[in-house]
C-alpha positions in Angstrom: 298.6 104.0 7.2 301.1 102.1 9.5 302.1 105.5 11.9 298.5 106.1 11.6 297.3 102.8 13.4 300.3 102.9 15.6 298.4 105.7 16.7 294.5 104.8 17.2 296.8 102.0 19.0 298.1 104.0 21.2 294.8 105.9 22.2 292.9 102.7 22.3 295.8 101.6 25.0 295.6 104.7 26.9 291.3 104.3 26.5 292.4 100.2 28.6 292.1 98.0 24.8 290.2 97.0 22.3 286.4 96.1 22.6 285.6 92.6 21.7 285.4 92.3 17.8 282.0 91.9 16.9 281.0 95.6 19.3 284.0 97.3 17.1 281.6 96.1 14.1 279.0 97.2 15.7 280.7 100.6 16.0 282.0 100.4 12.3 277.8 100.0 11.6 277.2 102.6 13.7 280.0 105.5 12.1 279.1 103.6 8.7 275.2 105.0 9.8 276.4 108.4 10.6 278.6 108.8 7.4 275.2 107.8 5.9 273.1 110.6 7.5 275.9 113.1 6.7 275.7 112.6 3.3 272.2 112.6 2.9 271.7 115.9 4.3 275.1 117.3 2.2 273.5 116.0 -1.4 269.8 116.6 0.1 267.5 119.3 -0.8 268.0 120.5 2.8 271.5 121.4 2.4 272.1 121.3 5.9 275.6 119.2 6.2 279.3 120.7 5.2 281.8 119.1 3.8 283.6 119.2 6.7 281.4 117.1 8.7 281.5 114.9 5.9 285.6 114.1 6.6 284.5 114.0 10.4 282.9 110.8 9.7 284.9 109.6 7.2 287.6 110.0 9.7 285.4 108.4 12.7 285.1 105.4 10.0 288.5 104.9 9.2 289.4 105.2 13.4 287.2 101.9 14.0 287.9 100.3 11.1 291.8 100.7 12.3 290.6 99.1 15.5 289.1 95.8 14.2 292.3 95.7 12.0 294.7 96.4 14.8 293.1 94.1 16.8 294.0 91.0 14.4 297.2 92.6 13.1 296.4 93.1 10.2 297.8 96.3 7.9 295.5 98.3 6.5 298.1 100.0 4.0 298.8 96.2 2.6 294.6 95.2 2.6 293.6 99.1 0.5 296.7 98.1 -1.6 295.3 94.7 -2.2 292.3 95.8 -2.7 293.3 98.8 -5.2 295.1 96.0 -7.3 292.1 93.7 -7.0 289.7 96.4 -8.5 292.5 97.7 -11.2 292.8 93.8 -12.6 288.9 92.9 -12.4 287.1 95.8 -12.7 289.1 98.4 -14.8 287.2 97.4 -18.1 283.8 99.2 -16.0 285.7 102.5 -16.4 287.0 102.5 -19.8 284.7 103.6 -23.1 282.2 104.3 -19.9 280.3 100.8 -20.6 279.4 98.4 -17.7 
């Protein structure tokens, strides 16, 4: 994850910088929205998404949320790892024998 927000840091330069924080949330809500949408219509009766618009918006998600976390430093490969251990230590029980 580290070359990959090197790059959106790079474009983001080249784009003049970051937007304040709380309009890159605003963004995140916005991708989080269209991910939403995408996914509806791909598990829908309608049928009318493809999986590959589904990684589109994954992708757009995972651009701005590299933004907000470029913006206070902080490593997104260290916070999913965190997180992963997180959800293996209190959660893992959920998964196992399939109870809740």
């Amino acid at each position: 994850m580290n070359e990959l927000q090197r790059r959106v840091d790079e474009l983001i330069s080249e784009f003049g910088g970051y937007w304040p924080p709380f309009e890159m949330l605003v963004a995140i809500v916005e991708e989080i929205g269209e991910l939403s949408d995408v996914l509806l219509r791909l598990e829908g009766s309608k049928g009318l998404a493809s999986p590959e618009e589904l990684k589109e918006e994954l992708g757009d998600v995972m651009f701005a949320l590299a933004c907000l976390a470029n913006h206070y430093g902080i490593d997104l490969f260290e916070a999913l790892s965190a997180s992963i251990d997180k959800y293996k230590s209190r959660d893992g029980h959920r998964w196992k024998g399939g109870t809740t």
